[in-house]
Every structure is written in C-alpha cells, then in structure tokens.
N, C-alpha and C positions, 0 to 999 in steps of 0.2 A: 428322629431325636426329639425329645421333650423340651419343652419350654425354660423347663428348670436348669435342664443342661445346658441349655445355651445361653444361660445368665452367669455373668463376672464373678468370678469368686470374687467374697468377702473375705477378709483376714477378721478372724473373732478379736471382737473387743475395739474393731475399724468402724468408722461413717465413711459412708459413700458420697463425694462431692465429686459429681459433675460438673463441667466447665469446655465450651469450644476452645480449641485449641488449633494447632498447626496441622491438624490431621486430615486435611480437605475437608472441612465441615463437619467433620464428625467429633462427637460428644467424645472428651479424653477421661479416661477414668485416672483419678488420684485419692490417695486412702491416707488419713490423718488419723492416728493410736492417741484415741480418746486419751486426754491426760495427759500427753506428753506434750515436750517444750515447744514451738512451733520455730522452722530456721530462722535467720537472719536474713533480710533477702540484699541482693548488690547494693541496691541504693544504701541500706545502712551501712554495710562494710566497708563502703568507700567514702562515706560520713567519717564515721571511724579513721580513717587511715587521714583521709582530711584533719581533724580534731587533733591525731598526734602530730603531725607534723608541724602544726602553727607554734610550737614553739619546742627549741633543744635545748638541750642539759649539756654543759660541757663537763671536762673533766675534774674542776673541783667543784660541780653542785649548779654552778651558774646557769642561770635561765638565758637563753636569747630565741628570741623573736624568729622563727621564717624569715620574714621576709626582710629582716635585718642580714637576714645569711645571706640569701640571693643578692641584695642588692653589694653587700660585699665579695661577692664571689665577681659579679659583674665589674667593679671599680675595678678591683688588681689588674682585672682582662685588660678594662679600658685605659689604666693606665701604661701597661703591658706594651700596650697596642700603639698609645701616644707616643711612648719613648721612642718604637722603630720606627713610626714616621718622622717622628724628630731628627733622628739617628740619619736615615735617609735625604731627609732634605738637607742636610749640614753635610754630606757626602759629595751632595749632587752641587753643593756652593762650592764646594772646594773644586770637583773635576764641571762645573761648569762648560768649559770650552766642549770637552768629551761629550758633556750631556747635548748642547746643544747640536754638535756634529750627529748625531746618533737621531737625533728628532727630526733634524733634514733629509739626514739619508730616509729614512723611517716613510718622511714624507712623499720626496724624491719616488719613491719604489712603490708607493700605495698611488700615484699618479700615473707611473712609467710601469709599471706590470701589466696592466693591459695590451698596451702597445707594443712591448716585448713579447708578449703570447702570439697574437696577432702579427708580428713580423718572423716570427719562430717555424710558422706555419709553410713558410718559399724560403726561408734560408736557413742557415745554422742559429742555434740560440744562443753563442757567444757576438758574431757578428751582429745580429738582432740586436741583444743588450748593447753593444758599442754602438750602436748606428739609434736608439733609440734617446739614451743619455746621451750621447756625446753628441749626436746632432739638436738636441733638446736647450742644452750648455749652449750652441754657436747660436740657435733662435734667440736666448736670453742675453748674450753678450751683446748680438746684435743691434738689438732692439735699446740698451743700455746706449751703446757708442752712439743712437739715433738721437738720443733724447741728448746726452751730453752735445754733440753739434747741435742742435738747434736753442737750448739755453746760451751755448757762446755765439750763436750766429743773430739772436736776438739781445743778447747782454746790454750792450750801447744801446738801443731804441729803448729795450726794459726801461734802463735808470733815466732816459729822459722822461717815457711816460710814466714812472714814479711820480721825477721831480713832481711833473707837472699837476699828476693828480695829486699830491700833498698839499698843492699850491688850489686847485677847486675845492680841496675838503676841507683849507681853511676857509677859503669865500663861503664856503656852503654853511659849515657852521658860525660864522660870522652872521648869515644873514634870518631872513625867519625860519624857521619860528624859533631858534635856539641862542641869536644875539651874543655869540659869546664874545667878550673882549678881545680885542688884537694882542694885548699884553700877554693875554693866558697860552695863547699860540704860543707867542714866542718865550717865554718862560716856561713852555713846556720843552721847545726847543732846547733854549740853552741846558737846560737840566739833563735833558738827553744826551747834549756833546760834552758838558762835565762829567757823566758817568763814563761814556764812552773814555776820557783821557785820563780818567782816574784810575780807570779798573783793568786800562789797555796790558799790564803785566799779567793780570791773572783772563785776561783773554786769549792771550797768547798760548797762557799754560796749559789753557783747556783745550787749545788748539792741537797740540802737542800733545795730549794726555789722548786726543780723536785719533791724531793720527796712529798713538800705540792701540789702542781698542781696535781701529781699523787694519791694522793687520792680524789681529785676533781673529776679526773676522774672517779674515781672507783665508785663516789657516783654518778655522773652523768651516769653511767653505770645500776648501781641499780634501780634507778628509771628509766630511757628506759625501762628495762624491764618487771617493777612495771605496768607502763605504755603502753607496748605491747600485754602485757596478755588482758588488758580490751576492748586493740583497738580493737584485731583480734577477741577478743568472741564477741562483738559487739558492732561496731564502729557507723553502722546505726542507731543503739536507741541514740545513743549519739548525730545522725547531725538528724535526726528529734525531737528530744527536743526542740534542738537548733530554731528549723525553729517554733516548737511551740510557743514561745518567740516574733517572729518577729511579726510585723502585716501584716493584710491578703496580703496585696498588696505589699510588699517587698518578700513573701515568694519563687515567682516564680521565679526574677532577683536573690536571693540568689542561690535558688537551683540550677539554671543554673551554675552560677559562681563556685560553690563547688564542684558538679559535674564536671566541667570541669577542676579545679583545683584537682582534684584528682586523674581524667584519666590524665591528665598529668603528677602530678608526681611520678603516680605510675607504668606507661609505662617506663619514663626516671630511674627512679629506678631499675628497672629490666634490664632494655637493659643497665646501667652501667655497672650493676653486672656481666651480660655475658662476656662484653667488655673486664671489669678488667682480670674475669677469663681467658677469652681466651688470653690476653695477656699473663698471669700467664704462662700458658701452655706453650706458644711458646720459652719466655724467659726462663723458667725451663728445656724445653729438652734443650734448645745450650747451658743451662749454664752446665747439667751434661755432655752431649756432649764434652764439652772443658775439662771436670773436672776441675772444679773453685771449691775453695770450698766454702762453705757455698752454696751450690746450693738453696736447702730449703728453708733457711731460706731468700735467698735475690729474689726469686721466690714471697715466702708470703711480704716480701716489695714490688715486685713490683704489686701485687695487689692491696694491699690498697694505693698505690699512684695513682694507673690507676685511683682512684675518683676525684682526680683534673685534668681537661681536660687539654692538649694541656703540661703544664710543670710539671704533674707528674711522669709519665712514662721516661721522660729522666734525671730525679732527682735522680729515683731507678738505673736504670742503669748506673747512673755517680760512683754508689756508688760499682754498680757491675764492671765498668771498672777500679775502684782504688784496688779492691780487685783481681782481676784476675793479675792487674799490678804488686804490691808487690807479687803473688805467681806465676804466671804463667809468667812473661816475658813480656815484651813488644809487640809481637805480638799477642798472645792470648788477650791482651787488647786494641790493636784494632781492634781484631775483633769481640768483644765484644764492642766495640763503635762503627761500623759500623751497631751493633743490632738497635743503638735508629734512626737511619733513614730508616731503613725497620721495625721496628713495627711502629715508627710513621705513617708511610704510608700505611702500612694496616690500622692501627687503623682510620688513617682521611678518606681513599680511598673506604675503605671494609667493616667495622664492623661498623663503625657512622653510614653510609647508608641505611645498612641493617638491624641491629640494630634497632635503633634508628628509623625507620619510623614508629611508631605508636606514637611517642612523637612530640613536637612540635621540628621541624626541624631549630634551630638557624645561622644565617651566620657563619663564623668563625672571623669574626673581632668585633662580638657582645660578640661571646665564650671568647674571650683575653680579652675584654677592662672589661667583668664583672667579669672573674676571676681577675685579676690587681688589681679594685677598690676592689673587696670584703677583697682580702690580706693585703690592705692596711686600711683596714677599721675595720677590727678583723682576721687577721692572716690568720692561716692556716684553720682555721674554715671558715673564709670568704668568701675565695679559693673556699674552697669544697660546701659552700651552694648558692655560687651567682648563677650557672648555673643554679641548679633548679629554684631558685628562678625566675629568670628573664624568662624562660620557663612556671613558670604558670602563671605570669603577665601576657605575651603576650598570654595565652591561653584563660585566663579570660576574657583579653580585646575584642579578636577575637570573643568571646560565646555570648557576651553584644552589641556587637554592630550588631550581626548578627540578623536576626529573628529567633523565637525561633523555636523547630523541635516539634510538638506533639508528631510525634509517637514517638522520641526517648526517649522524655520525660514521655512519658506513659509507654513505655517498659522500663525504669529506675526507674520507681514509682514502677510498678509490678515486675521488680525483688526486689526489694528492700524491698517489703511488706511482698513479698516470703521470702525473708532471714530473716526478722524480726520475723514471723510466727515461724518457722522453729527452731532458735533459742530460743522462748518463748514456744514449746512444751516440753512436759517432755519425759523424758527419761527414 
C-alpha cells in the first residue's frame, strides 16, 4: 500500500489541525470547514446559563435578583423550621413530667443494656432485665438510706461545728488583715433573723410547693422505670415497628438517623456516668482526707452534678467549700476550693478526651452556650439535657448528609435480627 493511501482523508474545503489528544499519545485528527462558525465550547455555555439566572422576571415584568430568591426560599424554610421547634418545645412544657420520665428511662436502658445482654447469656432475658434494673433500684435506694443516716446521726455535732465555726469566721475576719467591725457581724446578723421572721409564710409556702414537685418526682421516677424494663427487654421490636409504619423509601434515612442517634447518646451516657463517678472518687478521698464532714453524702452530690457539664461540679463543691468553712477553718476551705480547678482540669483535660471519644466530640463554647440556653429555657432539667441533645443533632445531621456505609448498615440489621431472635426464643 502507497503512502498516499495511508493518509487521512481531507474533507475538500477542510484544514487539517492536529492536536495530542486522549488517544495514548497519538496525534487526533479534527477538521474545521474553512468559513464556518466555530462551536461554543462548556465554559461559555455555562457562562451563559450563569448570566440568565442572576436575575428573574416575574409575572408582571418585575426584575428580582437570584440571589434574593435563594435567600428567600431559605427564610420561609427556616422559618418553617422555627415554628416546629417552637411548636415542640411548648408540647414538651406542657407533657414535661412524660418528657422527663422518658429521658430516664432512655438513660436507665443506655446504662443497663449492657448488663442485661451480658446476664441474657446463663439465664432468661426477662429474669436478666428484672435482676439487672431492679437489683440496680435496691443499690440506689440503698446507698440513698446510707447517706440519709449518716446526715441525722451527724445532725447535732453539724450544728454545733456550724455554730462554732460561724463563731472563728467572725474572729477570723475581725482580725488581719480584713479588721472588719464587730457591728457589721452582727448587723449582718440581725438582718438575717429579720428576713428569716419576715418571710417565714412564704418559706413555708415553698416548702409546701417542694413537697408537691417531690412527688412529681417520685411519679416521674415511677414510670422511668415502668418504662426501662420494656426498653432494655426489647427496645429493638419497638424501633422496627416503628420503621414498619414508615414508607418503604423513608425507612433507610430513618434508620440511619436512629441509629445514629442512639450510638450517640448511648456512648455520651456512659462515658458521663464514668466522668461523674471518677470525679466522685477523687473529690471523696480529699474530702475524707481533710475530714470535712459530711464526706458521703457531698461525694454523692457531687456525682449527680458532674451531669451538668462545665458548672456542675464547681456548684457541688462550692457547697463542699461552705461546709469544710463553717467546720474546719478557713484553710481547709481553701483547699477544698483549690479542688474545683484541679478536677475542672482533669475533668476538661483527661477524662472528656478519653472518655468521651466514642461520642460525638462537642467544642466547648458550644458545651456553655447549650447548657446556658437549655437552663434558661427549663431549668435545671434544661442544663442537664441540652448537651445530649445537641450531640445527637449534630450526630444525626453528620449520618444524613454523609453517604450511607452498607456494611455497617448490614452488620446493624444483623445484629439487631440476632437480638430480636434471641429475645423471641423461649426459655
């Protein structure tokens, strides 16, 4: 075959333009008809389509802006969006007690589910759950009835080392370096037993108003546990019902979200629980260390403050620096308030870290600003449930906007089928 032959055809009236291309190295032939228009290439086209959309035409003529549209499309959402959290928190004030029974149990089950699997394994899973919760209840009752004896078997010696220590911290401040008047003492005094005899009706009232909230408690207490039993024996038949309910195409962004909202606040639930404890610990030996009294019993406060991040733990021990103050001296209570910035610091530095890393890991200026609102929004309950809360948001939101994992999704079906299973065999 000739040379000639084995040359590209030309189209007559064509230029021949050469150019590497995608062809393993090899020269790609493209033919431009001399004279005509040359295309438009992507970059312009999408120039173009850019250019029209920066600004629409309504239906009598009116110009509006893009990105006046976006950002109104975005409002309606967000205000959309305001309304049902509004909607919802004005739901959850009104069924309060429910809400809170439900957070217990919640809690209760995300503590007590381990140990329920785990005793599931040599006995029946209903026995298990009863023998897990309910001997869990008698530790806690216990330990309650310990603390209540020892504040009344200490009461009488308390109010004398009160007295007495009211009686050194006026000397103490009387003397250097703070010279204060004897008068100011005792006009602080008296001003104290004026209040006290003035306002003794509406102390009463509040007394009275404790004891109706305290049985609130007690019934919101009740059903937690009413409500714990069912979780921990099985929680799973109750969130596949649930998904049975949805439709088919919802069931998968559901299950992602629940599941992920549950590994989250059931890691952050636990690693509190350590937190607390270990604080417990720490603050309990230097408080018997010092011999303060009430060790015990201000040991177990400051556990159950450790659940409000960031200003519970210096709340318990403000309470333990006034008590060591009146019985032990003014030194022993500072250095018992020298306590709340070495456990703060372990507690932020140490145990959040380590802790805390299989949970969703919050900054701490998100931890402040959502305790703050939640306290001001329902108290002390508020406090204690905005961190979770705002931990499975962000956990939720994180699940949903990621793509989803098969496997882990599959190995979360299967165990899940497995515990279902498991729990529907007879015993």
């Amino acid at each position: 075959m000739s040379d000639a032959s084995r040359r590209p055809y030309r189209k007559p009236g064509a230029e021949h333009v050469g150019r590497r291309g995608a062809g393993r190295g090899q020269p790609r032939m493209r033919y431009v008809v001399l004279g005509s228009r040359p295309a438009r290439g992507v970059g312009a086209v999408a120039r173009a389509h850019r250019a029209s959309t920066v600004v629409r035409r309504t239906g009598d003529g009116a110009v509006v802006h893009h990105g006046l549209t976006v950002g109104a499309a975005y409002a309606w959402r967000l205000l959309v969006l305001g309304a049902a959290v509004y909607a919802g928190f004005v739901i959850l004030g009104r069924l309060q007690l429910v809400a809170v029974a439900l957070f217990l149990a919640l809690v209760v089950t995300s503590v007590l589910r381990p140990l329920a699997d785990l005793l599931a394994r040599w006995m029946p899973r209903t026995l298990a759950v009863v023998l897990s919760v309910v001997g869990s209840l008698m530790v806690f009752l216990g330990l309650l009835a310990l603390v209540g004896e020892l504040v009344a078997s200490e009461w009488d010696r308390l109010g004398q080392q009160f007295s007495g220590g009211i009686g050194r911290i006026e000397r103490w401040l009387q003397g250097s370096p703070f010279h204060v008047s004897p008068t100011v003492t005792e006009d602080l005094q008296s001003k104290v037993n004026t209040f006290v005899s003035e306002h003794r009706s509406t102390l009463i009232s509040n007394a009275v108003t404790g004891a109706g909230r305290l049985v609130e408690v007690l019934t919101a207490a009740v059903l937690a546990l009413f409500c714990s039993l069912f979780f921990v024996h099985s929680g799973d038949r109750f969130w596949h019902r649930f998904q049975g309910w949805l439709p088919p195409r919802a069931r998968d962004p559901w299950n992602r979200a629940g599941r992920a909202a549950w590994r989250t606040f059931a890691g952050y639930t636990r690693g509190i629980v350590i937190v607390a404890a270990t604080n417990a610990v720490l603050v309990g030996m230097a408080l018997f260390a010092l011999r303060v009294p009430l060790a015990l019993p201000l040991t177990i406060l400051e556990f159950f403050a450790a659940f409000i991040p960031l200003v519970g733990s210096p709340i318990a021990l403000s309470v333990a620096t006034v008590v060591a103050l009146a019985s032990r001296g003014p030194v022993i209570a500072l250095v018992v308030l020298a306590l709340i910035v070495v456990v703060g610091q372990i507690e932020g530095h140490v145990l959040h870290p380590l802790v805390l890393s299989w949970a969703v890991r919050l900054h701490p200026v998100v931890v402040a600003v959502s305790v703050i609102a939640g306290g001001i929004l329902a108290g002390v309950i508020g406090a204690v449930v905005a961190v979770p809360m705002v931990s499975v948001a962000w956990a939720v939101s994180g699940e949903l906007r990621g793509p989803p994992d098969p496997g882990r999704r599959g190995r979360a079906a299967d165990r899940d089928t497995g515990s279902v299973k498991r729990a529907a065999l007879p015993r």
